[in-house]
C-alpha positions as CSV (number, residue, x, y, z in Angstrom):
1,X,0.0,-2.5,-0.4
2,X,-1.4,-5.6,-1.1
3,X,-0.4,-8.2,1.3
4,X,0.1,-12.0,1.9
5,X,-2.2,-13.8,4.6
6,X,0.5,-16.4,5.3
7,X,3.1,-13.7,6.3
8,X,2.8,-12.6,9.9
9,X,1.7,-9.1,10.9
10,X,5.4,-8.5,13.1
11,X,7.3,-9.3,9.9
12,X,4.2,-6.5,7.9
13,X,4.6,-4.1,10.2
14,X,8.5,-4.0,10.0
15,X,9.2,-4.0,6.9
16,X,6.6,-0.7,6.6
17,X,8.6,0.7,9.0
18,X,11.7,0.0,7.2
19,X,10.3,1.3,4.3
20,X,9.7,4.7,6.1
21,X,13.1,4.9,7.3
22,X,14.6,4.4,4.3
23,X,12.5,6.4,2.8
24,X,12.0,9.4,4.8
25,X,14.3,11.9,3.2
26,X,12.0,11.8,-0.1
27,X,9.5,14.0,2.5
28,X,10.8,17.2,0.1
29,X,11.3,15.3,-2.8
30,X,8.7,17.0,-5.7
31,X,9.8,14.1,-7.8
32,X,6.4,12.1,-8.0
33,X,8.1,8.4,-9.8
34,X,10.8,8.5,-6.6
35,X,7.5,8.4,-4.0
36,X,8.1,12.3,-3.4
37,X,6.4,13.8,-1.2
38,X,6.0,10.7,0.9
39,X,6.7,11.1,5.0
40,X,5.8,9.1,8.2
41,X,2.5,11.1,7.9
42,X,1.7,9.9,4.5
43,X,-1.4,7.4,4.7
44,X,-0.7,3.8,3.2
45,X,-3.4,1.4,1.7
46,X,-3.5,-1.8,2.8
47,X,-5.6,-3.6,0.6
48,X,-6.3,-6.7,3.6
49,X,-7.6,-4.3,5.9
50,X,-9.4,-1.7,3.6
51,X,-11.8,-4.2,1.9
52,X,-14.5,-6.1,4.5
53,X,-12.7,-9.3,4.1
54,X,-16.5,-10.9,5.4
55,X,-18.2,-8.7,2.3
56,X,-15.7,-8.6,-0.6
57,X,-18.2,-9.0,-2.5
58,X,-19.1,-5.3,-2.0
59,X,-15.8,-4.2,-3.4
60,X,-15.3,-6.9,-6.3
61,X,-17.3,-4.9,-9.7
62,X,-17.8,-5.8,-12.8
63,X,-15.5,-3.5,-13.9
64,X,-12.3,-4.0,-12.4
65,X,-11.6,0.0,-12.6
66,X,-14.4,0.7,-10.2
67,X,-13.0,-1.4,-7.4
68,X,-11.1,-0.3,-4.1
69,X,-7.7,-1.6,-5.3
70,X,-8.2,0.7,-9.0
71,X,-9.2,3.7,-6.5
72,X,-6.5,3.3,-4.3
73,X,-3.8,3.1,-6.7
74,X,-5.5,5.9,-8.7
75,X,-5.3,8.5,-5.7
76,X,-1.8,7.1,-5.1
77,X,-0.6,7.9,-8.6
78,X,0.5,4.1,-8.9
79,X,2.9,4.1,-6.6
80,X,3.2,0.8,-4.7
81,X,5.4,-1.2,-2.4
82,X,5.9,-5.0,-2.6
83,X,7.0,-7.2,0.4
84,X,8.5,-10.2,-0.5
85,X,9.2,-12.8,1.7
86,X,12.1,-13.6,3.6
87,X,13.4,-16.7,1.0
């Protein structure tokens, strides 16, 4: 997930927590474009509190591809969830 800063962390955490609700039947789901396979155990990346956001310099490459956001979505097969905001 990569997140807003200006969005508080109530309204973050809740709509994960929606997400997994809705979502929590696909737990048996082998189909891997639908998110199967995902549960309320499955880890989620959370790009604002993965990266040192005092170093980022650490995780910003010169190649894009070898950055914490390219490994992230490569281990998560590209799945992603966007948050919009409430407007």
């Amino acid at each position: 997930i990569s997140h807003w800063w200006g969005e508080s962390v109530y309204d973050f955490v809740a709509c994960i927590e929606q997400f997994v609700r809705d979502n929590r039947w696909n737990a048996d789901d082998t189909h891997e474009r639908r998110g199967g396979g995902m549960s309320v155990d499955t880890p989620i990346w959370i790009c604002a509190y993965a990266n040192n956001q005092w170093a980022l310099g650490e995780d910003i490459t010169e190649d894009p591809r070898d950055s914490g956001f390219s490994r992230a979505m490569e281990v998560a097969k590209g799945r992603t969830l966007t948050i919009v905001d409430k407007e």
